[in-house]
N, C-alpha and C positions, 0 to 999 in steps of 0.2 A: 524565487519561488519555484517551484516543485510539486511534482503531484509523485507520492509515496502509495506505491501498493500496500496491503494489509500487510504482505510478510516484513517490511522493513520496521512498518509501524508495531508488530507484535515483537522483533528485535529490539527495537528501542524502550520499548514500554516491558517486555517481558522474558523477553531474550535471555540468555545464558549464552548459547552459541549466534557468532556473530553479531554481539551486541555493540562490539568496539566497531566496527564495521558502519554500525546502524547510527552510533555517538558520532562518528567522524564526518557524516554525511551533515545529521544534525547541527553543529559546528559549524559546517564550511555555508548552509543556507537552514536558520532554523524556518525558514518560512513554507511549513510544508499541507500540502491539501488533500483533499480527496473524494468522491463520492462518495454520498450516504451510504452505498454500498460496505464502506470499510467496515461499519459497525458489528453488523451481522458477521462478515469473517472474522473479524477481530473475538467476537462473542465464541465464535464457534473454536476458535484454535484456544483460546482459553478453556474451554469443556473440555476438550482433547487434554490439554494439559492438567487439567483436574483429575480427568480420570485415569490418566498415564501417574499419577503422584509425582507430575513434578511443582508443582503448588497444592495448597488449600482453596478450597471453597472461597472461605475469606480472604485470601490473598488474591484469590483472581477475580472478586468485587473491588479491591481496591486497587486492584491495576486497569482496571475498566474504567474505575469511575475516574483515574486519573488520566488515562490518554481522552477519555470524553471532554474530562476538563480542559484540557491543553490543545483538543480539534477542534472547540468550541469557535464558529465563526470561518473555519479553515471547511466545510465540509460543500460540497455544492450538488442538485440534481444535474443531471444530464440527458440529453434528448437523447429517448426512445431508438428515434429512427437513426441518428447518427450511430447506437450500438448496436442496432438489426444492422446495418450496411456494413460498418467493420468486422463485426464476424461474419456473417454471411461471408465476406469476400477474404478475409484470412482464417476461418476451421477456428480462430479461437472461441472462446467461450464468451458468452457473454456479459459474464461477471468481469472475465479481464479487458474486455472491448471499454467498460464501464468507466476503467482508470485511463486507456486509449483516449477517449471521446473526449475527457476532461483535461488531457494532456493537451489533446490537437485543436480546442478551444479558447483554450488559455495561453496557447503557443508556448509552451513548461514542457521541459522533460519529464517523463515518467522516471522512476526511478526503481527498478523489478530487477530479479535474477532471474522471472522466469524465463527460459528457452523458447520456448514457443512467443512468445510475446516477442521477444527481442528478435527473432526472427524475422517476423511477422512485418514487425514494425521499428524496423532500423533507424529511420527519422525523428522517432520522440522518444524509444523505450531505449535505456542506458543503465547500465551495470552501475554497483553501487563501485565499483570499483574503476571503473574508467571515471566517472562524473569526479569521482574525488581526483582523479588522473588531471582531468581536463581544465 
């Protein structure tokens, strides 16, 4: 198991770049989780990409409603105060303390390209490219 930030999960589900990347991961552990959190970013880089024309409207109803279907069961809450305390004490945000909190609960690596996370938090947050490494 695994907990997948939005961007791996918009890779895999919507991707164009770094999609094989996103497939390889999925491959090597499909078992992947996340906060409720994903939904809304997920929603939102889909907007982004509707309005950039790199999909349709309807094309990105039906890639929502398929990664919803396939996280069905994979999504979990996370306590509050465990994300006030990770950011507060690493500057990240609290959106990505969110995927942190769920990582460090579940004793699961995160699996992010973001910099700042992986920084932050060298003990759970791993490149989609070392985890396939390792």
């Amino acid at each position: 198991m695994i907990v997948s930030d939005t961007n791996l999960l918009v890779q895999l589900w919507a991707g164009r770049e770094h999609a094989a990347m996103a497939e390889a991961v999925w491959q090597r552990d499909p078992s992947w989780v996340a906060p409720m959190l994903w939904r809304s970013e997920f929603r939102n880089a889909l907007v982004m990409f509707v309005r950039a024309r790199r999909v349709d409207a309807e094309r990105a109803a039906g890639i929502i409603a398929d990664a919803e279907h396939d996280m069905e069961g994979r999504e979990y809450g996370v306590r509050s105060a465990d994300v006030l305390t990770l950011a507060l004490r690493s500057g990240c945000s609290a959106y990505d303390c969110e995927f942190v909190a769920l990582a460090e609960d579940l004793a699961v690596p995160l699996i992010t390209s973001d910099r700042a996370v992986l920084r932050a938090f060298p003990r759970v947050a791993v490149t989609p490219e070392r985890y396939l490494r390792a």
